[in-house]
PAZA-806867 format. One line per field, with one value per atom (N, C-alpha, C, O): chain; y, z, x; atom name; residue number from 1. Coordinates in Angstrom, 1 decimal, always signed. Each point is the difference from the previous one (the first is absolute). Layout:
BEGIN
unit	[A, ...]
Y	[Y, ...]
Z	[Z, ...]
X	[X, ...]
site	[CA, ...]
pos	[NUM, ...]
This chain:
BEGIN
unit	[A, A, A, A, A, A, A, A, A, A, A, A, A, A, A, A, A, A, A, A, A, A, A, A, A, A, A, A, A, A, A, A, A, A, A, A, A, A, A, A, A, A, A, A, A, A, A, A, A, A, A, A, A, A, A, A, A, A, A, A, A, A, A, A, A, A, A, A, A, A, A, A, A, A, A, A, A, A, A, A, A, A, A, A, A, A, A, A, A, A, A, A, A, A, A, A, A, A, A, A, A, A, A, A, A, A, A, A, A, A, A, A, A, A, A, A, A, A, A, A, A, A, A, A, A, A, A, A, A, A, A, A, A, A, A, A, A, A, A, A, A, A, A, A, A, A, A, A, A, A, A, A, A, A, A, A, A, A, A, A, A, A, A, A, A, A, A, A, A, A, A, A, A, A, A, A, A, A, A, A, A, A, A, A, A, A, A, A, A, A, A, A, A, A, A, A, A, A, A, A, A, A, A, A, A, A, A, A, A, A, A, A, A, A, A, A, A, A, A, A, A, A, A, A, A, A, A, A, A, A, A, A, A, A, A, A, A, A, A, A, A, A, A, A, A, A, A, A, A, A, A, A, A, A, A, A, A, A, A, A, A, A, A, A, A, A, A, A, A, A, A, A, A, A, A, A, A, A, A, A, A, A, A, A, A, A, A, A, A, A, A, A, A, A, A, A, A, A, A, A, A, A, A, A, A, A, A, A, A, A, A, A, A, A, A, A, A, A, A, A, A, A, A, A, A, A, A, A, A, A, A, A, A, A, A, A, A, A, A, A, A, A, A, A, A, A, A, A, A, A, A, A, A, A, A, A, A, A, A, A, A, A, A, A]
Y	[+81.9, +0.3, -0.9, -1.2, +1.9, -1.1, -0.1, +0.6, -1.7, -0.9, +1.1, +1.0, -1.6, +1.2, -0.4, -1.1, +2.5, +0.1, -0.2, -0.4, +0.7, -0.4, +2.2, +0.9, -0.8, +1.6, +0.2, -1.0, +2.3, +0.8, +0.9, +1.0, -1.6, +1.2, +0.8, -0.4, +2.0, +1.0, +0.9, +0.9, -1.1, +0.1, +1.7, +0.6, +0.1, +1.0, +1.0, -0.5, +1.8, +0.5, -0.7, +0.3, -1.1, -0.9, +0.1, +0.3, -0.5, +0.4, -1.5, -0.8, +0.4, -1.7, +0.1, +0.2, -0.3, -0.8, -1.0, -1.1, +1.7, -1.0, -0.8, -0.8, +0.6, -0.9, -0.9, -0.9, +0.9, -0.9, -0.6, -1.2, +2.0, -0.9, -0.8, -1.1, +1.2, -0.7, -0.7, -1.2, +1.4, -0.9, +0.1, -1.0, +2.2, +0.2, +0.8, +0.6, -0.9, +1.1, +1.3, +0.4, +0.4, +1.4, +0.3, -0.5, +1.2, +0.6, -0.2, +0.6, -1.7, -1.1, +1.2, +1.0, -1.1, +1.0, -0.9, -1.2, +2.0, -0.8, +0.6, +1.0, -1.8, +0.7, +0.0, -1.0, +1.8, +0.4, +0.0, +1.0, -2.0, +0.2, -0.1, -0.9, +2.1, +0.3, -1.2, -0.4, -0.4, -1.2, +0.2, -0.3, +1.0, +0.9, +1.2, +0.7, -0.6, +1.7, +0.3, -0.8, +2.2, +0.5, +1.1, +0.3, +0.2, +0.7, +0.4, +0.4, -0.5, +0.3, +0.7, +0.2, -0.1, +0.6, -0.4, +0.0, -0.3, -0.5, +0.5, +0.8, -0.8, +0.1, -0.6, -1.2, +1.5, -0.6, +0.7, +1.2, -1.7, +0.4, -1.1, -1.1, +1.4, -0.9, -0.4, -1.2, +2.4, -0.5, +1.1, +1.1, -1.4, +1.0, -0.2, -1.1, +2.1, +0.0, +0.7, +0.0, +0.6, +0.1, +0.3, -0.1, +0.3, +0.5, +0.8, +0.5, -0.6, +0.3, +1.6, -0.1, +1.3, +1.2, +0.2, -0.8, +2.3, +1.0, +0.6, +0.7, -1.4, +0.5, -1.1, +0.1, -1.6, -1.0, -0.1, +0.0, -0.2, +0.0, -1.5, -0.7, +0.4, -1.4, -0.4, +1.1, -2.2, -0.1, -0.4, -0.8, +1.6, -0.5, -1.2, +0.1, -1.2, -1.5, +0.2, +0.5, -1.0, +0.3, -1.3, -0.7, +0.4, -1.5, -0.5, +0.7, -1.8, -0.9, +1.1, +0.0, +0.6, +0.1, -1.2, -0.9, +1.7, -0.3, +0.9, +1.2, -1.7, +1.5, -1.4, -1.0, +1.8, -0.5, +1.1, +1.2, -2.2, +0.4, +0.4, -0.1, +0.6, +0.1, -1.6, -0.7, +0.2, -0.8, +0.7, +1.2, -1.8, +0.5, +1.1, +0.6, -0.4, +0.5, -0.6, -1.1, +2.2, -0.8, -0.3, -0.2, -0.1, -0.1, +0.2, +1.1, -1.8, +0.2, -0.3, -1.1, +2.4, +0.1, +0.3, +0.5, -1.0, +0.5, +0.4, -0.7, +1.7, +0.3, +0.3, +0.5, -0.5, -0.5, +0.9, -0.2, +1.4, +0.6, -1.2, -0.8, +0.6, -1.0, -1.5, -0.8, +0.4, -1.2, -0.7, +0.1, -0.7, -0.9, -1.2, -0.7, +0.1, -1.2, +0.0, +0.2, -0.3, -0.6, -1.0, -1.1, +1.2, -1.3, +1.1, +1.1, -2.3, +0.6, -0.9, -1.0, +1.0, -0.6, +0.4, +1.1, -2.2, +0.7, +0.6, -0.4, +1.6, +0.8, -1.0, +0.3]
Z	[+74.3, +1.3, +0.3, -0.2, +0.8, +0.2, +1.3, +0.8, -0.6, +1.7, +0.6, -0.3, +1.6, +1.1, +0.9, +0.5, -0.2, +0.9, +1.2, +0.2, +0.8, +1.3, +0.8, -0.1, +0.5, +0.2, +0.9, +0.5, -0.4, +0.7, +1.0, -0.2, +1.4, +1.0, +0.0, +0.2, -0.4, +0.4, +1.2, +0.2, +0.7, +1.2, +0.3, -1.1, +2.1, -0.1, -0.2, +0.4, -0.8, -0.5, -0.4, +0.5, -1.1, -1.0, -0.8, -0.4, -0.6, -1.5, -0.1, +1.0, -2.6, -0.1, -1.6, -0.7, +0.1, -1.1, -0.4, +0.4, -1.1, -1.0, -0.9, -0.1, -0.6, -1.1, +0.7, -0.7, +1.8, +1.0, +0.9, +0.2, +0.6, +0.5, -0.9, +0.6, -1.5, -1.1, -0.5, +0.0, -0.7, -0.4, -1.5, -0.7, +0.4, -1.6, -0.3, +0.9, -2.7, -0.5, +0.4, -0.4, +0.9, -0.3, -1.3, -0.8, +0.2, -0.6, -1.2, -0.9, +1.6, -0.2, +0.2, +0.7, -1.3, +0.3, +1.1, -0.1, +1.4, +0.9, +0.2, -0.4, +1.2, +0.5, +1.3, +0.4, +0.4, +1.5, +0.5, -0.2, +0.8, +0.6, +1.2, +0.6, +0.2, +1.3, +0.4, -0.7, +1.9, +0.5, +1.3, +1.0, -1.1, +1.0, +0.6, -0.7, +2.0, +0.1, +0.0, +0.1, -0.3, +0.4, -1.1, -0.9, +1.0, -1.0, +0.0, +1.0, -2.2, +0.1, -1.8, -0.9, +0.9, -0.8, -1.1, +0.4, -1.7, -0.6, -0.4, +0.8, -1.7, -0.5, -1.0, +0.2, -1.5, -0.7, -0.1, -0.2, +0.4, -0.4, +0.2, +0.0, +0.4, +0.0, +1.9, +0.5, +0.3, +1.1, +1.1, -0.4, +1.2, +0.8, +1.5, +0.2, +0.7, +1.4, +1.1, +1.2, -1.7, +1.2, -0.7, -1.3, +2.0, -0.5, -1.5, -0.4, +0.0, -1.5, +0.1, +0.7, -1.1, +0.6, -1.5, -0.9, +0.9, -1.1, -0.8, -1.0, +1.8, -1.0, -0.8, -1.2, +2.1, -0.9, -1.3, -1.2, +1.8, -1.1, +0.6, +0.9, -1.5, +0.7, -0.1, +0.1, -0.2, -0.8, +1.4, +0.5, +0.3, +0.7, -0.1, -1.0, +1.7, -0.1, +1.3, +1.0, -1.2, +1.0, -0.2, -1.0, +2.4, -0.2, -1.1, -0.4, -0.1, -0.5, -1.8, -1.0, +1.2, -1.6, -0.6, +0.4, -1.5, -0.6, -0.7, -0.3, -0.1, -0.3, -1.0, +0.3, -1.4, -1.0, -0.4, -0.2, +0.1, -0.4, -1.5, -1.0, +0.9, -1.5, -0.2, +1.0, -2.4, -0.2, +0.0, -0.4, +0.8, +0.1, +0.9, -0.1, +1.3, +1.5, +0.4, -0.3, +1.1, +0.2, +1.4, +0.4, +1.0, +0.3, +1.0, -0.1, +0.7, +0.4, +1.6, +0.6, +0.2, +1.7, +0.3, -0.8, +2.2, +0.3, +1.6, +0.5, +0.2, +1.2, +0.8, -0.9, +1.6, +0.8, +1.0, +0.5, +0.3, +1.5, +0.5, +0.4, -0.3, +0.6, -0.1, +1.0, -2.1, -0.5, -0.6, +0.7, -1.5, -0.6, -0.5, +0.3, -1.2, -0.6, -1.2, -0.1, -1.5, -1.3, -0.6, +0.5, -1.7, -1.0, -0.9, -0.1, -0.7, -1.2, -0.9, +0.4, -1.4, -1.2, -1.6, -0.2, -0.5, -1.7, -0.2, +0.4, -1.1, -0.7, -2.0, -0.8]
X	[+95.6, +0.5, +1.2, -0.1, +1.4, +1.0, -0.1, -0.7, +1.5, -0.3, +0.2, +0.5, -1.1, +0.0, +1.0, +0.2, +0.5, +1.3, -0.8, -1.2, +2.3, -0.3, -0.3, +0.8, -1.8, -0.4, +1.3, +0.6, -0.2, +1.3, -0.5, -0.6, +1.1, -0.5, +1.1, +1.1, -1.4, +0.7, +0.1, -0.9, +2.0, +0.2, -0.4, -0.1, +0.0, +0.1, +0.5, +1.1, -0.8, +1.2, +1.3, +1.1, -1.2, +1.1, +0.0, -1.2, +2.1, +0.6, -0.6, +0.0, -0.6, -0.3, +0.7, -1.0, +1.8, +0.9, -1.6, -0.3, -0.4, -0.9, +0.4, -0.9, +1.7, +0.6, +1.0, +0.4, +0.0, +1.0, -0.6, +0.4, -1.6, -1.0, -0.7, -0.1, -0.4, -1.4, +1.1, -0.3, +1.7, +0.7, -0.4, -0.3, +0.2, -0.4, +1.7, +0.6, -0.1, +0.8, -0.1, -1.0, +1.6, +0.2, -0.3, +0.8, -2.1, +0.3, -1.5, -0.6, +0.5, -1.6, -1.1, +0.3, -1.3, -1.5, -0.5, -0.2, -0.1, -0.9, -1.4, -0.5, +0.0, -1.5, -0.1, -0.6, +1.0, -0.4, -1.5, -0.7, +0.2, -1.3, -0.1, +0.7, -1.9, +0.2, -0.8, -0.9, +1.2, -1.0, -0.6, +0.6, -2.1, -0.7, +0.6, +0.7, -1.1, -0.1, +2.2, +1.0, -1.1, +1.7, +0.2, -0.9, +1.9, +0.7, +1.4, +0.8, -0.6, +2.0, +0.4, -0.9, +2.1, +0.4, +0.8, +1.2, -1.2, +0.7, +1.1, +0.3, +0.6, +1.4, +0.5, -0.1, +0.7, +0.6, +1.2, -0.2, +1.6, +1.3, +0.7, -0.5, +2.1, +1.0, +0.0, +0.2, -0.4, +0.5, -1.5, -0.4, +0.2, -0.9, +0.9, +0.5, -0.2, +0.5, -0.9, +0.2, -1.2, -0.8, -1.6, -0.2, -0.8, -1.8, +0.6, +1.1, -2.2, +0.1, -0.6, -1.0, +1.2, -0.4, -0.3, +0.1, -0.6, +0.1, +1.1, +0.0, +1.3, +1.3, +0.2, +0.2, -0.4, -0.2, -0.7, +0.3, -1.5, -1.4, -0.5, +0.6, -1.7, -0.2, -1.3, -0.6, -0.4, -1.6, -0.2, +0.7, -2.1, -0.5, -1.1, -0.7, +0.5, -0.7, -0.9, +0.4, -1.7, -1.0, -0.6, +0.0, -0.5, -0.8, -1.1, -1.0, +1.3, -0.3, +0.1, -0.7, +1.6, +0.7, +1.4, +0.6, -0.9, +0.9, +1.3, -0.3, +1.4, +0.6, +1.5, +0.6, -0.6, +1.6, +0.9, +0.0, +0.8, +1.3, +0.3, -0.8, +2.3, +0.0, +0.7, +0.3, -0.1, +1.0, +1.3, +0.0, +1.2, +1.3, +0.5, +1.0, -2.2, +0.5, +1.2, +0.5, +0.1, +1.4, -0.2, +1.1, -2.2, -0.4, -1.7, -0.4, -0.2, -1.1, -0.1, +0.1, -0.4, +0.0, -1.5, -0.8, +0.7, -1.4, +0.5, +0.8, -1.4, +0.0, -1.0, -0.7, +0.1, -1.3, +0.0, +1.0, -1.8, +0.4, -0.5, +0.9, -1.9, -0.6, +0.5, -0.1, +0.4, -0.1, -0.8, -1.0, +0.8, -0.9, +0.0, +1.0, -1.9, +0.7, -0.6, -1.3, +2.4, -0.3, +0.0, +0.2, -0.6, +0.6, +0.3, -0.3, +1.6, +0.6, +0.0, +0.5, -0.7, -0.3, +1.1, +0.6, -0.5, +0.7, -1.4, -1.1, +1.7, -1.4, -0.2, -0.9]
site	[N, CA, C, O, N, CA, C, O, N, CA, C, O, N, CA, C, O, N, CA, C, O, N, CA, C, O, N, CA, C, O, N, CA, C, O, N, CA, C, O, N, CA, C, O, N, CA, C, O, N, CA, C, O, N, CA, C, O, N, CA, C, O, N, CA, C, O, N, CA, C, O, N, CA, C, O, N, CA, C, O, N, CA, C, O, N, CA, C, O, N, CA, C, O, N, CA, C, O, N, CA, C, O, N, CA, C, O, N, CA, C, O, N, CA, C, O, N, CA, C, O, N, CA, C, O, N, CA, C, O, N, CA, C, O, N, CA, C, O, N, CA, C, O, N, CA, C, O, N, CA, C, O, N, CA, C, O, N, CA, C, O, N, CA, C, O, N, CA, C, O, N, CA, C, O, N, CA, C, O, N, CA, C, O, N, CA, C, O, N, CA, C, O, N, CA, C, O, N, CA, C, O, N, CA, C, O, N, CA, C, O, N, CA, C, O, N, CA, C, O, N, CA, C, O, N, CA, C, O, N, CA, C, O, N, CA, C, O, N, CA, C, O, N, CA, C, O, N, CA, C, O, N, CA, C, O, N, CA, C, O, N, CA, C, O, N, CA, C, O, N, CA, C, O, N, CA, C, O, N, CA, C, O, N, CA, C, O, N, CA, C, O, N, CA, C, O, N, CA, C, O, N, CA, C, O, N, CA, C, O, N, CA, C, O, N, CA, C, O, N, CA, C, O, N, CA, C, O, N, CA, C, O, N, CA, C, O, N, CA, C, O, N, CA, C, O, N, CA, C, O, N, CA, C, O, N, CA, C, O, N, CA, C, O, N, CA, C, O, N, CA, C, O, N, CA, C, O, N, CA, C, O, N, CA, C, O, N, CA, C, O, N, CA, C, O, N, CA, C, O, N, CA, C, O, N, CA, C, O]
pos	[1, 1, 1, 1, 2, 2, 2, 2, 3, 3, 3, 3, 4, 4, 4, 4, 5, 5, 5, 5, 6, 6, 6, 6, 7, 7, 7, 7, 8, 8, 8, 8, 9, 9, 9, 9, 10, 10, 10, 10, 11, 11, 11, 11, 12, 12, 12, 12, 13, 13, 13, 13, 14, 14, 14, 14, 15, 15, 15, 15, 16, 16, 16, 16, 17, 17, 17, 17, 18, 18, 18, 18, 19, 19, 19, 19, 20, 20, 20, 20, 21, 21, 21, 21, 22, 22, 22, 22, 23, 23, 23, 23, 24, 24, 24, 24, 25, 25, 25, 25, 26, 26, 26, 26, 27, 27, 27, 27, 28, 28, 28, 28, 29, 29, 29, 29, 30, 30, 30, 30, 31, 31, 31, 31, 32, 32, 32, 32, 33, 33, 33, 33, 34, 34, 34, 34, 35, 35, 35, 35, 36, 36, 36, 36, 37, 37, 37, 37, 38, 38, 38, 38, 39, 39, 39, 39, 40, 40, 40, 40, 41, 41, 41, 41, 42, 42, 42, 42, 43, 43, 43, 43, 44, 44, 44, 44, 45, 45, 45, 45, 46, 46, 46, 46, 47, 47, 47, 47, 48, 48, 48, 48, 49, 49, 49, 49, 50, 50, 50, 50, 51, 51, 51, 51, 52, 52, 52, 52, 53, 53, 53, 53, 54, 54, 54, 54, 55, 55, 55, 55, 56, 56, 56, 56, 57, 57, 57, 57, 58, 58, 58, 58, 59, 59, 59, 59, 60, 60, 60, 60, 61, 61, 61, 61, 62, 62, 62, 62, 63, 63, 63, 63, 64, 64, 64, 64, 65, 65, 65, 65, 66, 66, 66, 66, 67, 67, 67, 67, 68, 68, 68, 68, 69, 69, 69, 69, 70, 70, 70, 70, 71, 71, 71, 71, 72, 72, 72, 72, 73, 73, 73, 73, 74, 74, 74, 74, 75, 75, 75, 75, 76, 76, 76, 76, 77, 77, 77, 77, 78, 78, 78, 78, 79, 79, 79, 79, 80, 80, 80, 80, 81, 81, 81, 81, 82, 82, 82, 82, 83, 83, 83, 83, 84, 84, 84, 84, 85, 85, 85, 85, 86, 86, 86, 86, 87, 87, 87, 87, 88, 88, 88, 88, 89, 89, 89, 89, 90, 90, 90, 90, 91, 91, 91, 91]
């Protein structure tokens, strides 16, 4: 297990830049874990500008999951209706 980050609250409908918040490489395998109740939407590409829809594509995260990346994402977003709060980890 590597040290543990500091958990990320994700505001409500906000875009959250996971690799710039957590302060991991772009590009790194991470591990998104939900920390108690919430749910939001994940994303991997280069850039996200608004909720992640069905044209997008996007993994849904439900409380107390967990959910990874590929290695060599060109980036990792999460968006929340509600908001919630994670940890993000190197996978």
């Amino acid at each position: 297990m590597a040290n543990t980050r500091p958990n990320i609250i994700v505001p409500a409908a906000t875009i959250v830049d996971l690799y710039a918040t957590a302060v991991i490489t772009v590009g790194v395998q991470i591990v998104v874990k939900m920390i108690g109740e919430g749910n939001a939407k994940l994303y991997s590409g280069a850039t996200l500008t608004g909720e992640p829809d069905d044209s997008t594509g996007f993994y849904p995260i439900y409380e107390r999951e967990s959910k990874s990346n590929d290695a060599g994402d060109l980036g990792a977003f999460i968006w929340s209706h509600h908001g919630c709060t994670i940890n993000v980890e190197v996978a």
